[in-house]
C-alpha positions in Angstrom: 0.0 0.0 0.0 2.8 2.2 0.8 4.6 1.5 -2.6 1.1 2.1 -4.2 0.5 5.9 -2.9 4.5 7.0 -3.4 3.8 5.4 -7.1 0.6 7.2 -7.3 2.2 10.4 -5.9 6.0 10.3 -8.7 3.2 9.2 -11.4 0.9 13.2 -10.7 4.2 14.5 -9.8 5.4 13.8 -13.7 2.6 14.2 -15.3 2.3 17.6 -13.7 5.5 18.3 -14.3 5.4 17.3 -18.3 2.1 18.9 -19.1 2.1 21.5 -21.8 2.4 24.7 -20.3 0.0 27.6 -21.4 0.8 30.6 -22.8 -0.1 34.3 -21.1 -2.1 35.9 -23.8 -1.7 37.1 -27.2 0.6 39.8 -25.9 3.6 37.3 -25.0 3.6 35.8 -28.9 4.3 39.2 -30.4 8.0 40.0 -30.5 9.2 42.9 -29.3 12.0 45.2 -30.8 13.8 47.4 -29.2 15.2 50.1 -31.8 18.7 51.6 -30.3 20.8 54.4 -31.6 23.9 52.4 -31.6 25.0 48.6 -32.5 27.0 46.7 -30.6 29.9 45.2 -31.6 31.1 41.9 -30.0 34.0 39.6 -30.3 32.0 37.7 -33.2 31.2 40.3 -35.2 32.1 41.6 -38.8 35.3 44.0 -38.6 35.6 42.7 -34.8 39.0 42.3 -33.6 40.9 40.6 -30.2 42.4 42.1 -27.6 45.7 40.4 -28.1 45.5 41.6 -31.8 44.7 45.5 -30.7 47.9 45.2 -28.0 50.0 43.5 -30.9 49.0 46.7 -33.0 49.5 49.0 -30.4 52.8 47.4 -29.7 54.2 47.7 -33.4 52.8 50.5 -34.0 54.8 51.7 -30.7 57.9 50.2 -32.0 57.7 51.7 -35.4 57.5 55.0 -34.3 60.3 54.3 -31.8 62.4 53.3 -35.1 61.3 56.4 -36.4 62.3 58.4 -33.9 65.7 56.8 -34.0 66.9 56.7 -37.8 66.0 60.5 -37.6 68.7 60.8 -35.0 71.0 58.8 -36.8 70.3 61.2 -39.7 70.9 64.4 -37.9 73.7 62.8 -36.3 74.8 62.2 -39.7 74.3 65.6 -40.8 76.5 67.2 -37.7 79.2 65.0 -38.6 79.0 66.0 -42.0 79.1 69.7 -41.5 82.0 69.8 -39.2 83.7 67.5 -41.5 83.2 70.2 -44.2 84.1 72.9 -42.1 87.3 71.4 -40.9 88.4 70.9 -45.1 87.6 74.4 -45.4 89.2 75.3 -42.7 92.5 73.1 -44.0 91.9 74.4 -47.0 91.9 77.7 -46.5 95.5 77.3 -43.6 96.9 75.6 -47.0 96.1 78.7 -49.4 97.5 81.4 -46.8 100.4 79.4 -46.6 100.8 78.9 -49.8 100.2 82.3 -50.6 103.1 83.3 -47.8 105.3 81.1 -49.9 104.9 82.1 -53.0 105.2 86.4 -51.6 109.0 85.6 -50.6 109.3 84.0 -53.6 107.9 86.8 -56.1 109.9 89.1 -53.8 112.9 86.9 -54.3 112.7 86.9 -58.1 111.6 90.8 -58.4 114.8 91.1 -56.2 116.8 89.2 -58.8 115.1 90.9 -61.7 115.9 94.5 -60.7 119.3 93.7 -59.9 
């Protein structure tokens, strides 16, 4: 008798648990939209892209700048050495005419010296 009723009882217990449950109304069947101003964008969408791939961008994009940065320094760098290069032939240059030029004066004195005589 005992096993009867707790069969009795599991047997309503399923069946009220398995019966086909009933809608509200009409009201609950229509679907309802919600219009936003914006769309959102997640991890699955089109033109969507990882975090790992934003810091890798972010990251090159860092270093690229940082590269940049540094051949323009090596250029001026470049550019000073070049200039004071130039300015120390002139300045050779110029120590090499005035001495040449004091060499040749004794010289042309020498042999106006030697022509008058």
């Amino acid at each position: 008798m005992k096993n009867l009723l707790s069969a009795v009882f599991v047997i309503i217990l399923l069946l009220s648990a398995c019966s086909k449950k009933e809608t509200p109304g009409f009201a609950a069947d229509q679907d309802i939209k919600i219009h936003y101003d914006t769309t959102a964008v997640d991890s699955f969408s089109a033109g969507a892209t990882s975090v790992d791939i934003v810091r890798q961008i972010r990251m090159s994009s860092q270093k690229y700048q940082d590269s940049v940065k540094q051949a323009e320094k090596l250029l001026k760098e470049e550019q000073k050495l070049k200039e004071e290069l130039e300015k120390e032939n002139k300045e050779k240059l110029e120590e090499e005419k005035k001495k040449a030029d004091a060499e040749k004066a004794p010289k042309t004195a020498e042999v106006s010296a030697a022509k008058t005589e």
